[in-house]
C-alpha angles and dihedrals in degrees: 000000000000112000138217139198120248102249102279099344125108088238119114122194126177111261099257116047126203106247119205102192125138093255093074087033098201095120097039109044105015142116114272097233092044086058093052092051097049106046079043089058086039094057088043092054083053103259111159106165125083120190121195150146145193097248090060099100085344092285089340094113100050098049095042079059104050084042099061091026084058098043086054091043083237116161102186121166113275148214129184129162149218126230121202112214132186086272099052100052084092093071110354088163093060089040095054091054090052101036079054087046100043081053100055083048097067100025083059094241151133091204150352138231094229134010113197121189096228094212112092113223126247141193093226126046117264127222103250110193126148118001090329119147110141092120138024130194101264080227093068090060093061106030117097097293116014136107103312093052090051094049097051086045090055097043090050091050100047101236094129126010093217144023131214128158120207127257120233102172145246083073111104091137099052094041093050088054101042088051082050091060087066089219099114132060105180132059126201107211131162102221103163134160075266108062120000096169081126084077109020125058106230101320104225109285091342106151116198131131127250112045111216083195096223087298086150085062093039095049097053090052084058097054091251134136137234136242112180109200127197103015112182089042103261092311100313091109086058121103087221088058081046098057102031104271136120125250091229153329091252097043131094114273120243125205098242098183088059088047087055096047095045082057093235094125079055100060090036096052095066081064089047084056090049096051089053095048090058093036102233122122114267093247089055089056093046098048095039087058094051093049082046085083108074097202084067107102094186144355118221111217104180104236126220101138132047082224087070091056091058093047088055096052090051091062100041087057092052099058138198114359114252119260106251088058098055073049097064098033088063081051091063093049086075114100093222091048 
């Protein structure tokens, strides 16, 4: 597995990371010894990137994690988040320190390599109810107290070497002035066959929602790296999306019907006919479009299945695609194609 910088840092993570998240399901609701197996498997292809959170199975994840990273003596770089919910506005600086700590904790751990605030920054308020936290008033990262405040108190006190937040679109402003800050170091970004609006800025006549607005760009001007997260766009880039199936038993269903009917299998499917023209699966074309962009520090493929792993190696190994395919990819972008 090739590997690739974090934006200035001196960290280095292999280019396709292992994601834990609740969508693949493997270190949320698996067997204990299949987990094993697989983050074993993992380590042995050269991953050396694991990318978690507290909201995946409510800590499940995490500890699952520490659990089998401490049974193979395995010390990989690691991210984990915060989320800010409606009962943590009063103090999110003191929520962020003891989410972090609540995480190492589990994870079995004095420190990690990155901390993220999973909430992406916007310029209104958003409505937070429930367990939301997608997004968080960009004004709650710099008040007294607030994000900012909580980051700088992590990374002082060690408890994680580096910061990042996630991107959820539609927030060029906010993410232009949180990288200004020069306190993160690690952006969280979807940038799929799909929608590559992270990268691109408005393909012509492209029409996809939402609009990433080129972070990926901005981010690597900064000095920044990049996570991209989901992709093969929640499945969709998958041929067993593609022909009705479901991905696995473990991961997270899709509504394949609405897919259909919104037209997105459609759109997907002209890159399912490329891959086979080249003969070369579908998720090696996806993720060998995303590493063809050399500001991406790391790809996270969320993992159920130690077939997955080899697929990623594979396109690892192969490395960029060439240039009259990206050619052609941006083609296909074009509503009359």
């Amino acid at each position: 597995m090739k590997q690739r910088r974090v934006g200035s840092t001196n960290l280095r993570v292999s280019e396709i990371g292992f994601g834990c998240g609740g969508n693949a399901g493997l270190m949320v609701s698996g067997e204990h010894a299949e987990q094993r197996r697989v983050v074993e498997h993992a380590l042995e292809c050269g991953i050396t990137y694991f990318d978690n959170a507290p909201d995946y199975g409510a800590g499940v994840a995490e500890t699952n994690l520490g659990r089998v990273l401490r049974e193979l003596d395995a010390e990989p770089v690691i991210n984990t988040k915060v989320e800010v919910r409606t009962e943590n506005l009063g103090d999110i600086a003191g929520h962020i320190v003891r989410s972090v700590e609540d995480s190492l904790r589990r994870l079995k751990r004095d420190s990690v390599d990155i901390v993220q605030i999973h909430n992406g920054p916007v310029a209104t308020k958003p409505v937070m109810e429930g367990e939301y936290y997608a997004t968080l008033w960009a004004e709650d990262y710099y008040r007294p107290g607030g994000v900012l405040e909580g980051v700088n108190a992590i990374l002082s006190q060690g408890k994680a070497r580096y910061a990042g937040f996630v991107c959820r679109g539609n927030d060029s402003n906010e993410v232009h002035q949180l990288l200004d800050t020069g306190l993160f170091h690690m952006v969280n970004v979807p940038y799929t066959l799909l929608n590559p609006t992270a990268s691109y800025l408005g393909p012509e006549k492209l029409d996809v929602r939402p609009d990433y607005g080129n972070v990926i760009s901005v981010a690597e001007a900064a000095g920044c790296g990049i996570g991209v997260f989901s992709p093969l766009a929640g499945g969709l880039l998958t041929d067993a999306i593609l022909n009705g199936q479901q991905t696995h038993p473990l991961a997270r269903k899709k509504n394949i019907e609405a897919l259909e009917a919104r037209g997105a299998l459609n759109k997907a499917r002209n890159f399912q006919a490329m891959a086979a023209r080249e003969n070369i699966e579908l998720v090696e074309l996806a993720y060998r479009f995303i590493l063809s962009n050399t500001a991406v520090s790391t790809l996270l493929g969320g993992i159920t299945a130690a077939e997955q792993l080899d697929a990623a190696a594979t396109a690892s190994k192969a490395g960029p695609l060439p240039q009259y395919l990206i050619t052609e990819i941006a083609a296909i972008w074009r509503p009359d194609f």
